[in-house]
C-alpha positions in Angstrom: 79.2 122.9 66.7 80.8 121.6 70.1 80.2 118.3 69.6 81.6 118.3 65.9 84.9 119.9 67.3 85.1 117.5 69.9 84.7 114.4 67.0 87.3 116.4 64.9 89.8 116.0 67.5 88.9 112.4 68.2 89.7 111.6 64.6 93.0 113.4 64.5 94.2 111.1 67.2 92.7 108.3 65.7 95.0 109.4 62.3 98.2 109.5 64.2 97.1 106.4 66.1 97.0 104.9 62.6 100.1 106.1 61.3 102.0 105.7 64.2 101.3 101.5 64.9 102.0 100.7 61.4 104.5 97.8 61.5 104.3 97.9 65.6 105.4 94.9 67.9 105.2 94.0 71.6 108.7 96.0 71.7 107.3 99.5 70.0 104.1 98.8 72.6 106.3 98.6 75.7 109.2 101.4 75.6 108.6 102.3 71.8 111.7 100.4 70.4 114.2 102.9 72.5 113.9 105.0 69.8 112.0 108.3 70.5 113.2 111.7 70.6 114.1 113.2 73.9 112.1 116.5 72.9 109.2 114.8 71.7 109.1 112.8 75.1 109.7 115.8 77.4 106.8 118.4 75.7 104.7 115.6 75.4 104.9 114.4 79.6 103.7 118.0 80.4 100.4 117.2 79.5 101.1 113.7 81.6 102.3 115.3 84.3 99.5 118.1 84.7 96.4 116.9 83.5 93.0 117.5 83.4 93.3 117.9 87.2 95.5 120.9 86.8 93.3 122.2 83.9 90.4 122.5 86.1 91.4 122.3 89.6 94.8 124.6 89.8 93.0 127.3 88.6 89.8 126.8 90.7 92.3 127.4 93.9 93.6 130.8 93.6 90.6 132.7 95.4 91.0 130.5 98.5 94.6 129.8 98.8 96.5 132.0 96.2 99.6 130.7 94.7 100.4 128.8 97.1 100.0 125.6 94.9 103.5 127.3 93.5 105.2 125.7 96.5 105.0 122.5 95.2 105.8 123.3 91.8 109.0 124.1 93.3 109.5 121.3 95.1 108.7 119.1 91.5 111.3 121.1 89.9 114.1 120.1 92.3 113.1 116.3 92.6 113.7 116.3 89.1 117.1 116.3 89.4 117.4 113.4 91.6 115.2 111.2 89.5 117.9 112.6 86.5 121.2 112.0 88.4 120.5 109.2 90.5 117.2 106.8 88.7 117.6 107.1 85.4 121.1 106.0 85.3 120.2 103.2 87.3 118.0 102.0 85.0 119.8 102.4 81.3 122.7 100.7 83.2 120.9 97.8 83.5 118.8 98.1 80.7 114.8 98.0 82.3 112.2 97.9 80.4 109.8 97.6 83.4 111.7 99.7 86.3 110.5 97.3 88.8 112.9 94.9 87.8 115.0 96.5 89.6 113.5 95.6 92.8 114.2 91.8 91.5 117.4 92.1 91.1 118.3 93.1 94.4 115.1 92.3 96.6 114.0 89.6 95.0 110.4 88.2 93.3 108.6 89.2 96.4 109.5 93.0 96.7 109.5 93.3 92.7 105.9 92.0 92.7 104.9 94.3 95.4 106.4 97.6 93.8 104.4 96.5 90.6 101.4 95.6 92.4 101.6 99.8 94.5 102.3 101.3 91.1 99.1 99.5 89.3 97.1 100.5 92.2 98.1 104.0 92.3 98.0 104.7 88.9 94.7 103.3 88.6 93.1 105.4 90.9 95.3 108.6 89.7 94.2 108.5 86.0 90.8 107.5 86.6 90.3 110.4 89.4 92.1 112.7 86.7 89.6 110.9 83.8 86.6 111.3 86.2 86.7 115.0 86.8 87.0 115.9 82.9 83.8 113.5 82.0 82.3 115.3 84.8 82.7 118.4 83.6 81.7 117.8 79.5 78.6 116.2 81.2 77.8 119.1 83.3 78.8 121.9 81.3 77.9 120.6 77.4 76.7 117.1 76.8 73.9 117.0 79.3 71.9 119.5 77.5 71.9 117.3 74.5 71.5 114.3 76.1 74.4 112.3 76.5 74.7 111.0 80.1 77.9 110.4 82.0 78.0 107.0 81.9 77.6 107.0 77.9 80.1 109.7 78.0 82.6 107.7 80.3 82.2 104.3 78.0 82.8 106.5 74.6 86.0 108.2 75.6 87.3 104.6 77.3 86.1 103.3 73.5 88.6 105.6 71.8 91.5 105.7 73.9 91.3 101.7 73.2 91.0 103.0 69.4 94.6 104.6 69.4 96.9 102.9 72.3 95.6 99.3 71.5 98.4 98.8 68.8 101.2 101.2 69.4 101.4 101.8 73.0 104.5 103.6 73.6 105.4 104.3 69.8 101.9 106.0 69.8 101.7 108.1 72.6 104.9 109.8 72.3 103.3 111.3 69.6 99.7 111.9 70.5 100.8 113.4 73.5 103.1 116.1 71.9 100.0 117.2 69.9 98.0 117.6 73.2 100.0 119.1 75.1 100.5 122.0 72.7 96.3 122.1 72.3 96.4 122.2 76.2 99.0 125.1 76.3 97.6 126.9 73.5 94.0 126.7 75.3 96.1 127.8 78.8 97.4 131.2 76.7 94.6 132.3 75.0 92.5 131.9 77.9 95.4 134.1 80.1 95.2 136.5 77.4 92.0 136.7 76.4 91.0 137.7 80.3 93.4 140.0 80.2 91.9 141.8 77.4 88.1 141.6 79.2 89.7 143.1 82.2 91.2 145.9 80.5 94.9 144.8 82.2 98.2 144.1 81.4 100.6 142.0 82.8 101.6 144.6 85.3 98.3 145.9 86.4 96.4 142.3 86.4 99.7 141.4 88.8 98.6 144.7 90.6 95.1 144.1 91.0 95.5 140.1 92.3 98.1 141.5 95.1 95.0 143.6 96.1 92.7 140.4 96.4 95.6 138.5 98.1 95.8 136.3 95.2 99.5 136.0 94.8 99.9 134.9 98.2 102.6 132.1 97.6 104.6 131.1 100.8 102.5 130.0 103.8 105.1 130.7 106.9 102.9 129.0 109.2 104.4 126.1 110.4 101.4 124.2 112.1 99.7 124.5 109.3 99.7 121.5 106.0 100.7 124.0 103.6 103.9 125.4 105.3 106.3 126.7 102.6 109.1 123.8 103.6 106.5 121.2 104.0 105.0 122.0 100.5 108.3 122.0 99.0 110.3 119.1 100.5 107.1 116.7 99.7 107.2 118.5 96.3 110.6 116.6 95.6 109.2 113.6 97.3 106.3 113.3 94.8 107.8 114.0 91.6 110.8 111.3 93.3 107.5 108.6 93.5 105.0 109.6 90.7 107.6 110.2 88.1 111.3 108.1 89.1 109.3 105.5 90.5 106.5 105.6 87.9 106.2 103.3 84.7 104.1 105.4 83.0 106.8 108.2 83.3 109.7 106.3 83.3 108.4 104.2 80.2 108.7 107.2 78.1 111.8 108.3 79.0 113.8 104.9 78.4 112.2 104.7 75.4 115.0 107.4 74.3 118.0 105.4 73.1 120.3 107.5 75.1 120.7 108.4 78.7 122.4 111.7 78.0 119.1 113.0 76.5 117.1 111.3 78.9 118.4 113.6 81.7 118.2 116.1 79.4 114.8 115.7 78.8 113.8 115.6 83.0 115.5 118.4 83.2 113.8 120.3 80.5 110.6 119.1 81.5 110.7 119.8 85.0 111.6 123.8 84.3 109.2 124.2 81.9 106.2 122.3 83.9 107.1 124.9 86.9 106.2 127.3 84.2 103.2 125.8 82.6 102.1 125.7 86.8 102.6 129.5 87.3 100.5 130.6 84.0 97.6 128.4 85.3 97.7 130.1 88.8 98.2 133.6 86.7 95.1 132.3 84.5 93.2 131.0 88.2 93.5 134.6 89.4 92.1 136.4 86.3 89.1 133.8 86.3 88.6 135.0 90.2 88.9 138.9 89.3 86.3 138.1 86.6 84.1 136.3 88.3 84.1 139.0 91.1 83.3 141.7 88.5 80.5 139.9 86.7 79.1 138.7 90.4 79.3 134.9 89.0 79.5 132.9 92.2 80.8 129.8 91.3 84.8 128.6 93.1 87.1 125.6 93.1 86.2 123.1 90.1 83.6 124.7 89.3 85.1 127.9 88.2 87.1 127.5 85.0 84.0 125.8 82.9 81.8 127.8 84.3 83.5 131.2 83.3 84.3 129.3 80.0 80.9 127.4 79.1 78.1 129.4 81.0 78.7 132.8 81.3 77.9 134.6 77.9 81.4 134.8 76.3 81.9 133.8 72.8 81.7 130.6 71.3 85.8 130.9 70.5 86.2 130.8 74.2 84.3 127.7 74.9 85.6 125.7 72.0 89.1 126.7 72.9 88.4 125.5 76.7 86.8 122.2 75.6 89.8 121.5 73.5 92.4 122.4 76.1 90.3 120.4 78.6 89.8 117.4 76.0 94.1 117.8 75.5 94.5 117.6 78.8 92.5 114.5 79.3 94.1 112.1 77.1 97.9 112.0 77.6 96.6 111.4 81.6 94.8 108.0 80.5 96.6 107.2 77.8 99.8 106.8 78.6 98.2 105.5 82.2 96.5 102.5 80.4 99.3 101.4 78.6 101.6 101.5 81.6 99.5 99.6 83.4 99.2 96.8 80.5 102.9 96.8 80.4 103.3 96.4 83.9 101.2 93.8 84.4 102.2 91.6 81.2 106.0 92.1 82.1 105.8 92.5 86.1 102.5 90.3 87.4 102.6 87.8 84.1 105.9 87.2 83.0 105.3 88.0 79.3 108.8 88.8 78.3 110.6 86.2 80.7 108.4 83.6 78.5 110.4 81.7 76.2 107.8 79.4 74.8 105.1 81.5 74.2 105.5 83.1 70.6 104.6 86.6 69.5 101.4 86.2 68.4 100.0 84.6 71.8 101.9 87.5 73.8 100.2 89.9 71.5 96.7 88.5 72.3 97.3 88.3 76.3 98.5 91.6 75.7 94.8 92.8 74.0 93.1 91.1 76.5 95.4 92.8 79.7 94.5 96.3 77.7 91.2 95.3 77.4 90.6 94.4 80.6 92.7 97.5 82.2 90.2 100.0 80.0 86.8 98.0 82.1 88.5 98.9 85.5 88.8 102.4 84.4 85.2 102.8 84.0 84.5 101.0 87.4 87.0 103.5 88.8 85.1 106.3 87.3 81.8 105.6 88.3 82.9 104.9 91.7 84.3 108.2 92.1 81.4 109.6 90.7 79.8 107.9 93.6 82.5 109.5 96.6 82.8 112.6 94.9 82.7 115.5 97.8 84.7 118.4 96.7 87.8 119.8 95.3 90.1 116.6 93.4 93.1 117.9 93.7 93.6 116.9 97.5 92.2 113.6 97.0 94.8 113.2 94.1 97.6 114.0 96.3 95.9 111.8 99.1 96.1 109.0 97.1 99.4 109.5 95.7 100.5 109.4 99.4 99.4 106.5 100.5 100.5 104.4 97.3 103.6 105.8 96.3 104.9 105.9 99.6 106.1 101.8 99.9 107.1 102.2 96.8 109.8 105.0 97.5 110.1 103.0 100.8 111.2 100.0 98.5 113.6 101.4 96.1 115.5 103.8 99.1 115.9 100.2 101.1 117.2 98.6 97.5 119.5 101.6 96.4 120.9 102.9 100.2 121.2 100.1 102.0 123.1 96.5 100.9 121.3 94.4 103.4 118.6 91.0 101.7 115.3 90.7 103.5 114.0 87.9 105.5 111.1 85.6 105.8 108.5 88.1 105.9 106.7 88.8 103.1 107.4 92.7 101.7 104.4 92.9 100.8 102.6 92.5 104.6 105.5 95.1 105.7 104.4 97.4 102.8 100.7 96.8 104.4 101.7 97.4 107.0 103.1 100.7 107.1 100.3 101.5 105.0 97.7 101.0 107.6 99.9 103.0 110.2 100.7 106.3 108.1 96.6 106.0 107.1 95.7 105.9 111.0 97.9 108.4 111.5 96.6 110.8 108.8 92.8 110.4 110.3 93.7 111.5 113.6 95.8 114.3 112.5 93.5 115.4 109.5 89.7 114.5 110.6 88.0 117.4 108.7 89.2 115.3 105.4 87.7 111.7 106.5 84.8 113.9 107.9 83.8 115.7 104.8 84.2 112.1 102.8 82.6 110.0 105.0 80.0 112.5 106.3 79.8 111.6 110.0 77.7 113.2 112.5 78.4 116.7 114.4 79.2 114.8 117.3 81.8 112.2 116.0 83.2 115.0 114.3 83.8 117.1 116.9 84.8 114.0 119.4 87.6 113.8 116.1 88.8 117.2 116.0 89.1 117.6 119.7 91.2 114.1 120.1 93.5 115.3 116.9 94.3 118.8 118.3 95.5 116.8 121.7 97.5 114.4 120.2 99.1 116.8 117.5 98.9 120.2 119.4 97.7 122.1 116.3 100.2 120.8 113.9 98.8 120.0 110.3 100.5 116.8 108.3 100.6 118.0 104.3 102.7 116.3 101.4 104.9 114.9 104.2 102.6 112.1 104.5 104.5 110.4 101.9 108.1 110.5 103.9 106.4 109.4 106.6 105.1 106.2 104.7 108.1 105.8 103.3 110.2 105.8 106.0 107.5 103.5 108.0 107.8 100.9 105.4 112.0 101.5 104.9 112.2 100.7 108.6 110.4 97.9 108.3 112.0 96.7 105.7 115.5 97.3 107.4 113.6 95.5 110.5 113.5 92.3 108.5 116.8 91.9 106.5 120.1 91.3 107.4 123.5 91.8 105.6 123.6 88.5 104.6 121.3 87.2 101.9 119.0 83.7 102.9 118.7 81.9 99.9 115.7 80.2 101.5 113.8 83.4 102.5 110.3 83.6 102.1 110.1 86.7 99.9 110.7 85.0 97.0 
């Protein structure tokens, strides 16, 4: 029964797949033609933006932490309107269909291949740690007891997300997204209510009864501490800033609107009702830990959404509709990620629209064999986190998206707030550079992470701990760890340049 609702779904996509790439081009691949529809593009992000991350791992927080994940919903909503007011009209002004060509036009070759070259290796690991804890889960909680392994599970879903992106890219996911994103919120509310109704609560009294438990905790007012209310907020903005203005996969869709009007109006949209969409799943993450604490089922974190949903004696309505919401949550986080990636590289890394002598057939086939190729390094990625895997994958998302996004905002602040051409050095090495500081500087001030990956000894641990609490005095580095990257690599960056450009300088 599962599995023939899961191959139902498979084949829907594969019918608007179809329909969708009829008559398509490397134009309708890239940004869709400029021709989608604002509203279309802003529901459909939501299930970009959250994932299958959120689907499982939002929830799974509430009974440690509350709501404090709220915080940086807050802080997403409010970098929305810089990437509205101050990106986007940067790039319909000059017409982008890769964003990083920005960084050409005013760094040069050698900072716009660097910004690609950040946003392929960040999105890489970010979709395939999103696709790696969803295959986990359908192999954990249903396919293993028929079965199907991981690794056959992993190849089948890479298999038919090839199916429907291979053709219409862009044109294509506008539209598969929408549809899962509404499966995915349909799933989210009729989970919310249907716990409700086990619990014998409303709104008011489930409200009640998670104040009880502490579970709508939302602002942490300890300042030392990594999930400070300011600290959660302010890097909020700062991510949405770099995993959505300075993101192809994000920004694709949204010049792939033919106006910038609608554009803005579709960030704006988006961002209020993804603050939304993140409260319910907390709201849902706190009903899931009342339940669990009634029917003494001991499972937390990850592990308690699918366990609730798949293991625990409800009906089968429940699971299907939580295998569907997680399945819709899935895709529109690879998806969109692989075709991104095989427009950044053909346009950024390759040249392909800069190339005047190849003809549309042979920019077609590189462009099969770049998607191709892209959809192999997923599955590496996904085995290999298979392999690290050591707990919640939320923080390693966020951990990631720190490191990588950072010289990228560290790029485009230098190109947008500053007029000055850099010099001889390679961006690049800066961006490495900065890299490797903020990354020693997160291990000394947040051991317990590298500890708990790693595994080290008691002693090495401890010798850790003890050397972080004298250097940092207590104090906890959260989502700030992007600024600080950022601001490691602008200085560098400002280090190297003058206000005059060098026509000979080695960055290009």
């Amino acid at each position: 029964m599962l599995i023939a609702i899961i191959l139902a779904y498979f084949a829907l996509l594969l019918g608007i797949a179809f329909y969708t790439s009829r008559d398509s081009n490397n134009e309708s691949f890239f940004i869709g033609n400029r021709k989608s529809n604002w509203m279309l593009v802003s529901f459909g992000m939501i299930g970009t933006s959250l994932s299958g991350m959120t689907f499982i791992s939002v929830p799974g927080k509430v009974g440690g932490s509350g709501f404090e994940y709220f915080q940086l919903a807050i802080g997403f909503w409010l970098g929305y309107f810089v990437v509205a007011y101050v990106l986007l009209p940067l790039y319909y002004k000059m017409q982008l269909t890769s964003i990083y060509t920005y960084l050409d036009n005013r760094l040069g070759t050698g900072a716009y291949k660097t910004g690609s070259m950040f946003f392929i290796l960040s999105r890489t690991m970010g979709a395939t740690l999103r696709l790696y804890l969803v295959i986990k889960v359908l192999e954990q909680f249903v396919l293993k007891e028929i079965g199907i392994s991981f690794e056959w599970t992993a190849v089948l879903i890479m298999v038919l997300i090839l199916l429907y992106t291979l053709r219409g890219g862009v044109k294509t996911i506008v539209w598969t997204d929408t549809l899962q994103t509404t499966f995915m919120l349909l799933a989210l509310v009729i989970c919310v209510v249907y716990m409700l109704g086990q619990l014998n609560l409303n709104v008011n009294t489930a409200w009640a009864a998670m104040s009880a438990h502490h579970y709508t905790h939302t602002f942490n007012t300890h300042i030392l501490e990594s999930n400070h209310f300011l600290k959660q907020i302010i890097g909020g903005a700062f991510i949405t800033i770099s995993m959505t203005g300075l993101d192809q996969e994000m920004m694709q869709k949204n010049i792939s609107v033919s106006k910038l009007e609608d554009a803005q109006k579709n960030m704006l949209v988006f961002g209020f009702v993804q603050m939304l969409v993140v409260f319910i799943f907390l709201m849902l993450g706190g009903l899931l830990s009342l339940y669990a604490a009634a029917q003494g089922i001991s499972a937390s974190g990850d592990a308690l959404f699918p366990t609730i949903a798949v293991q625990s004696g409800l009906p089968i309505f429940v699971t299907i509709i939580f295998l569907v919401g997680l399945i819709s949550a899935l895709f529109p986080s690879a998806d969109g990620a692989l075709t991104a990636l095989t427009s950044s590289f053909c346009i950024d890394i390759i040249g392909i629209k800069r190339n005047e002598i190849w003809t549309e057939k042979k920019k077609s086939t590189i462009r099969y064999a770049v998607h191709y190729s892209f959809a192999l390094l997923f599955l590496l990625c996904v085995f290999f986190f298979r392999v690290i895997d050591s707990g919640s994958l939320v923080d390693i998302l966020f951990k990631i998206a720190n490191f990588t996004y950072g010289p990228l905002l560290g790029l485009f602040a230098f190109g947008i707030f500053t007029k000055r051409h850099l010099q001889k050095v390679h961006p690049l090495l800066l961006c490495l550079t900065a890299l490797a500081c903020t990354f020693g500087i997160d291990v000394f001030n947040n051991p317990a992470f590298y500890i708990k990956l790693v595994g080290l000894n008691d002693m090495a641990a401890q010798s850790l701990e003890s050397l972080s609490e004298s250097i940092f005095a207590g104090y906890k580095i959260g989502n700030e760890l992007l600024i600080i990257n950022a601001a490691l690599t602008f200085g560098l960056l400002f280090l190297f340049s003058s206000q005059k450009e060098d026509l000979k300088k080695g960055n290009s």
